[in-house]
C-alpha positions in Angstrom: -51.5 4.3 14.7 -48.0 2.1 13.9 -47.0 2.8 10.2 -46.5 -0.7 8.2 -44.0 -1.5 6.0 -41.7 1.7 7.3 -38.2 0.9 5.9 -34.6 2.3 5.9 -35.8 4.2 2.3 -38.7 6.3 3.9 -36.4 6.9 6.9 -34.4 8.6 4.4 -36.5 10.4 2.5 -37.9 12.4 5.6 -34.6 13.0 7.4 -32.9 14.2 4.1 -30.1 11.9 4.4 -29.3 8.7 2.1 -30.1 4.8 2.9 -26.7 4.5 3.7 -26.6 7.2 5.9 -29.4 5.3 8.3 -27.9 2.1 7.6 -24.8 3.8 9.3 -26.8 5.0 11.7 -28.4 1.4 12.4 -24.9 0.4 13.4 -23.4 2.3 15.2 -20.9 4.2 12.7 -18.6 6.6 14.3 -18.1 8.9 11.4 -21.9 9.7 11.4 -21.9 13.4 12.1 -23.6 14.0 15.5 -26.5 16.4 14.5 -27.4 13.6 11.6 -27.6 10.8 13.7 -30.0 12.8 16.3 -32.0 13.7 13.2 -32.5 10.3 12.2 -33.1 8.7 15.2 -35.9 11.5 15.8 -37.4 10.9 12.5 -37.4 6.5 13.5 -39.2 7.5 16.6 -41.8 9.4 14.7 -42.2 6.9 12.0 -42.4 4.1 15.0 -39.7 2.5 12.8 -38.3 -0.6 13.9 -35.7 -2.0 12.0 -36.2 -5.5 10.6 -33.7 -8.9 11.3 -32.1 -8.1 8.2 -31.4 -4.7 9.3 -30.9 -5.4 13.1 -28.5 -8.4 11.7 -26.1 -5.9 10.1 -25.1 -4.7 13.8 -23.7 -8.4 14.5 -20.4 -8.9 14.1 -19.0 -10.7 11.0 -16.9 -13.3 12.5 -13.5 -13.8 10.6 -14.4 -11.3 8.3 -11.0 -9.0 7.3 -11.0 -5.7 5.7 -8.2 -5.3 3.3 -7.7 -1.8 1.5 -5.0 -1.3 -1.6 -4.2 1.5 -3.8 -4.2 -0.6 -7.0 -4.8 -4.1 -7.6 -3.2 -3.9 -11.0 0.2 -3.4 -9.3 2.5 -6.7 -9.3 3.4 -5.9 -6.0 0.1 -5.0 -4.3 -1.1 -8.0 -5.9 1.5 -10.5 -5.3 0.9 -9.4 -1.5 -2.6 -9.7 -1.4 -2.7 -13.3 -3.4 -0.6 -14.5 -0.6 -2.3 -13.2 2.3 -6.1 -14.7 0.8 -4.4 -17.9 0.1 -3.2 -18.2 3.7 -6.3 -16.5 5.5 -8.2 -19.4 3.6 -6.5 -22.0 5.1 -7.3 -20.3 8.4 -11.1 -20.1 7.6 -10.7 -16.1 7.2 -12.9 -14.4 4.5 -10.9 -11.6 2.8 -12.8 -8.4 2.0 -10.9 -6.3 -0.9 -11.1 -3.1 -1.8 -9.5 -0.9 -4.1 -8.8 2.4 -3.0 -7.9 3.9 -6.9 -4.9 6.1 -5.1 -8.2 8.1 -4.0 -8.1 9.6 -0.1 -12.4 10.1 -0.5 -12.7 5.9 -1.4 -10.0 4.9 1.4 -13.0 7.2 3.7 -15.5 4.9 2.1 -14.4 1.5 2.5 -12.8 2.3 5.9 -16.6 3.4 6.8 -18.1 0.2 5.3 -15.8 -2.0 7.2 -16.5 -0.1 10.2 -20.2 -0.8 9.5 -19.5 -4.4 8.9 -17.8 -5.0 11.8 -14.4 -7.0 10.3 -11.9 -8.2 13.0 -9.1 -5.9 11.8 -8.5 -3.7 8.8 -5.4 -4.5 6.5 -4.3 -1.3 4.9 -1.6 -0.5 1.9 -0.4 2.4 -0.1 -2.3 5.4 -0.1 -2.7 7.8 2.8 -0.5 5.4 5.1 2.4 6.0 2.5 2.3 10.0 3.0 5.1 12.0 4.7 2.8 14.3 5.3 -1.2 13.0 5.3 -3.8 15.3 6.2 -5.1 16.3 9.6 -8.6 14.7 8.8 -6.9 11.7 7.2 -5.0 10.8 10.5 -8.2 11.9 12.5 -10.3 9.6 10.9 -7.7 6.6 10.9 -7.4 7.5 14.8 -11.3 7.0 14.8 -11.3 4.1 12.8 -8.9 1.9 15.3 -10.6 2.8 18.3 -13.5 0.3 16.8 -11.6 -1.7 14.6 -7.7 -2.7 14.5 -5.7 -1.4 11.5 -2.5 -3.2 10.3 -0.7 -0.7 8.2 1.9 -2.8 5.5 4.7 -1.3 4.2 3.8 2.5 5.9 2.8 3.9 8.7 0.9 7.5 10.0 2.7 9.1 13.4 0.2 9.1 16.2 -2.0 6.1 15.1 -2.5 3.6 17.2 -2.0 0.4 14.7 -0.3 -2.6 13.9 2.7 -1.9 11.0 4.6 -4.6 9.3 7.1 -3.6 6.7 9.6 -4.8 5.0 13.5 -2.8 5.3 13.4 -1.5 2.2 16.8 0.9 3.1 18.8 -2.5 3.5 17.2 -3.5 0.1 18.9 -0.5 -1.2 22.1 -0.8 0.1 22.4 -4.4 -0.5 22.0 -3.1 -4.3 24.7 -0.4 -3.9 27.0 -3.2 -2.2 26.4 -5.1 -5.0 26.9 -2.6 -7.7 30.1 -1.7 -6.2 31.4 -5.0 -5.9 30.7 -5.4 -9.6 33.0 -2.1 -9.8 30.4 0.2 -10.6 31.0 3.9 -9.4 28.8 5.7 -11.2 25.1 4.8 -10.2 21.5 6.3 -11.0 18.1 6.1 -9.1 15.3 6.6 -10.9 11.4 6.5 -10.3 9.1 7.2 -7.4 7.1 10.2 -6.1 8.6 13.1 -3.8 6.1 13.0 -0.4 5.8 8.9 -0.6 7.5 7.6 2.5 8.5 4.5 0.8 10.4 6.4 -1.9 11.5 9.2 0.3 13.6 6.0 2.7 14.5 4.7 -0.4 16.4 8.1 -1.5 17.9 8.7 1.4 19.3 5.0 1.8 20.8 5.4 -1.9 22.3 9.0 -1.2 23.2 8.0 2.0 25.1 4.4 0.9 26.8 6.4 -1.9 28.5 8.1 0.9 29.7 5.5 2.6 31.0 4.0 -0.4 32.9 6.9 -1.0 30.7 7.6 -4.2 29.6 10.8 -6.0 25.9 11.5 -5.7 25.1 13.3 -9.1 21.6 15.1 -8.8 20.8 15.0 -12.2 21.0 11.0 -11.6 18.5 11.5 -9.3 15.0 11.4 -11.1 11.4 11.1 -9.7 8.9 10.2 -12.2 6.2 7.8 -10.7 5.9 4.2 -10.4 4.8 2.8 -13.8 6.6 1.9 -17.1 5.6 4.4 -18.9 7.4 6.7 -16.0 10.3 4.6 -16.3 10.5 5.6 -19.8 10.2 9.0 -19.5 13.0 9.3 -16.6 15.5 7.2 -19.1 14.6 9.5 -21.5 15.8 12.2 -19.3 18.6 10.1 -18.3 20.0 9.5 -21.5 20.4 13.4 -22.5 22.6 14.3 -19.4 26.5 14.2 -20.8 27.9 12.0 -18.4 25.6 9.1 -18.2 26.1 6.1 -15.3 27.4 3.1 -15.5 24.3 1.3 -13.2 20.4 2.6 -13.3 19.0 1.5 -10.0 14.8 1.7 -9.8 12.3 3.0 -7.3 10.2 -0.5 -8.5 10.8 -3.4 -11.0 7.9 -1.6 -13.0 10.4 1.5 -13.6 13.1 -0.5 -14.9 10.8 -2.4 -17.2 10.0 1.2 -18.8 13.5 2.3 -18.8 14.7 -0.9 -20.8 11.7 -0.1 -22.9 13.0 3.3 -23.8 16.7 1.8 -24.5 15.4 -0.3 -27.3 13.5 2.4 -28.8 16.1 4.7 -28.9 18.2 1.9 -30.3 20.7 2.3 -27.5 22.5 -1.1 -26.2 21.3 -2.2 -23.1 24.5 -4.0 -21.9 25.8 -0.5 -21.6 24.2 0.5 -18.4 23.5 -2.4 -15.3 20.0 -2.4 -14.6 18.9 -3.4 -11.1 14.9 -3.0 -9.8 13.4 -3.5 -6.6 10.2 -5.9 -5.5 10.9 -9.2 -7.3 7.0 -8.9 -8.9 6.2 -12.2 -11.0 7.8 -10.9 -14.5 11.4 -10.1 -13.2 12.7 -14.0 -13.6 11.5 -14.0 -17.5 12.0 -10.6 -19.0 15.3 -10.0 -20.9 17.9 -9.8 -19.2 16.1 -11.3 -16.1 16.5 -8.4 -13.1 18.3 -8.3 -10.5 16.0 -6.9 -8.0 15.3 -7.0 -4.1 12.6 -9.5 -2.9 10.3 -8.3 -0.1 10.4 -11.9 1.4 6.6 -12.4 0.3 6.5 -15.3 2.4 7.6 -14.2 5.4 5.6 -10.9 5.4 2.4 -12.5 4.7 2.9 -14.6 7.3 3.6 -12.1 9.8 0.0 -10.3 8.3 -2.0 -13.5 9.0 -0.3 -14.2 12.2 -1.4 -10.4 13.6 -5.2 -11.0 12.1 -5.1 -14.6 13.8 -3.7 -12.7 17.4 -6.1 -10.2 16.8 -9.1 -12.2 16.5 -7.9 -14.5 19.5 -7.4 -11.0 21.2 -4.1 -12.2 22.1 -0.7 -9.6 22.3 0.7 -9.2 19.5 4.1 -7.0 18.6 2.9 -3.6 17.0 6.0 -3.3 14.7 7.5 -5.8 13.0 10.7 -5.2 10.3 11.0 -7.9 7.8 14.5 -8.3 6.3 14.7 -8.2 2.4 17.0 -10.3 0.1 18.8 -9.4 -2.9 17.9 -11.8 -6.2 21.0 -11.5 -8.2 20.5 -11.8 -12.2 21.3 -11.2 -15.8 20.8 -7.6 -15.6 24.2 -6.5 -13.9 27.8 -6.8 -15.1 30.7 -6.4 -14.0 32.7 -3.2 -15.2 35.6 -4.3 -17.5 
């Protein structure tokens, strides 16, 4: 005789899996192992489980529904993106799903499994794994699985052998705008600072400055050269380092506005004048125009690259064509925090 009241819980219980498991299982889920969704299945079948409208509902897709994945909400620049992007997918009728990925590979699994199960139009994705020079093989694997149900849009990054949408800004102009710049002013001594080894954002960056030094018929100095992460406080600690080298440059370029925001920090601790050094950052986040000296810094054209995302989800979603890589020129915002060399 039919069970009653057989739900998704007692499913669970006998098959040794959790609720979300046979939720996952309910619809659909690619990333279900094989030999767990047979299990189950068998153990529905021998509960005579059938799964209820709000269960069977889950299956249906959510129209206009975007899945949006960022390292860190807390960053200027993730934030500032994201801001724009919910503003405009508003005015389009688009809900935005966000999800912080905590710089953690194991939550990017997660939420990209949720908005599998959810069934968004198209997943937005930034930071994280699609910023690695090298990601893992079951990192790309499962991104590879991923698009075949859903369509990813990677900002800013990018994973070889995905099949994706990527829209990034040109973030090696940015930095040779800045070196132009510097030279102009008659700088010929010039620092980068900040950034992780491995990130493909910083690694472009790097090789723009080293590379735009050359060109300019400039030294590079590697001890000018510091990673340190992405923060203030890293900032601080690279200046630190910067300051105890014997010949010190004349212009401290860094990897993000944040950086520069730590090493101006670490100036006025250590009492040392900051009109002795140009200071020149890179994103333009919110703070840039109204700390002292305001910073000169590159913008990412917000405006533009937002409205290239929203114009993939809405081509997506109309299953029109759409280009699968766009470049977004940057601009240089020039401010207090350069000066000439006298």
């Amino acid at each position: 005789m039919k069970k009653k009241n057989i739900t998704i819980y007692d499913i669970a219980k006998v098959a040794n899996v959790s609720p979300t498991t046979v939720s996952r299982v309910l619809t659909g889920n690619p990333l279900v192992k094989e030999s767990t969704r047979r299990r189950v299945l068998e153990k529905m079948e021998e509960l005579e489980f059938t799964p209820n409208e709000a269960a069977r509902s889950l299956t249906k897709k959510q129209t206009n529904m975007i899945g949006f994945i960022l390292p860190d909400i807390t960053n200027p620049f993730f934030s500032q993106t994201y801001i724009n992007v919910e503003r405009k997918a508003f005015e389009k009728g688009y809900t935005i799903l966000l999800r912080n990925s905590m710089n953690s590979s194991e939550m990017e699994s997660a939420h990209l499994r949720e908005f599998v199960e959810r069934r968004v139009e198209c997943i937005v994705f930034m930071g994280g794994r699609i910023n690695k020079s090298k990601p893992t093989e079951k990192e790309t694997a499962e991104m590879n699985e991923v698009s075949k149900r859903v369509p990813l849009i990677m900002v800013n990054g990018m994973m070889q052998g995905v099949d994706c949408y990527t829209i990034r800004t040109d973030e090696e102009e940015g930095v040779r705008s800045i070196i132009d710049h510097l030279v102009t002013l008659g700088h010929k001594e010039i620092s980068l600072i900040g950034g992780i080894k491995g990130v493909t954002t910083v690694d472009l960056k790097v090789l723009a400055y080293q590379d735009a030094l050359k060109k300019n018929g400039l030294q590079f100095h590697k001890e000018w050269q510091i990673y340190s992460g992405f923060g203030v406080e890293d900032g601080r600690a690279a200046m630190e380092k910067l300051l105890k080298v014997s010949k010190k440059p004349t212009a401290i370029i860094g990897i993000n506005d944040m950086v520069i925001y730590g090493a101006l920090k670490e100036c006025r601790e250590q009492n040392v004048p900051i009109n002795e050094f140009s200071f020149v950052g890179f994103d333009d986040i919110f703070p840039s125009d109204i700390v002292y000296p305001s910073l000169t810094t590159v913008n990412h054209n917000y405006e533009i690259l937002t409205s290239e995302i929203i114009e993939v989800i809405k081509k997506i979603i109309e299953k029109k064509d759409s280009e699968k890589e766009l470049l977004i020129d940057t601009k240089l915002i020039i401010r207090e925090s350069c000066q000439s060399i006298k």
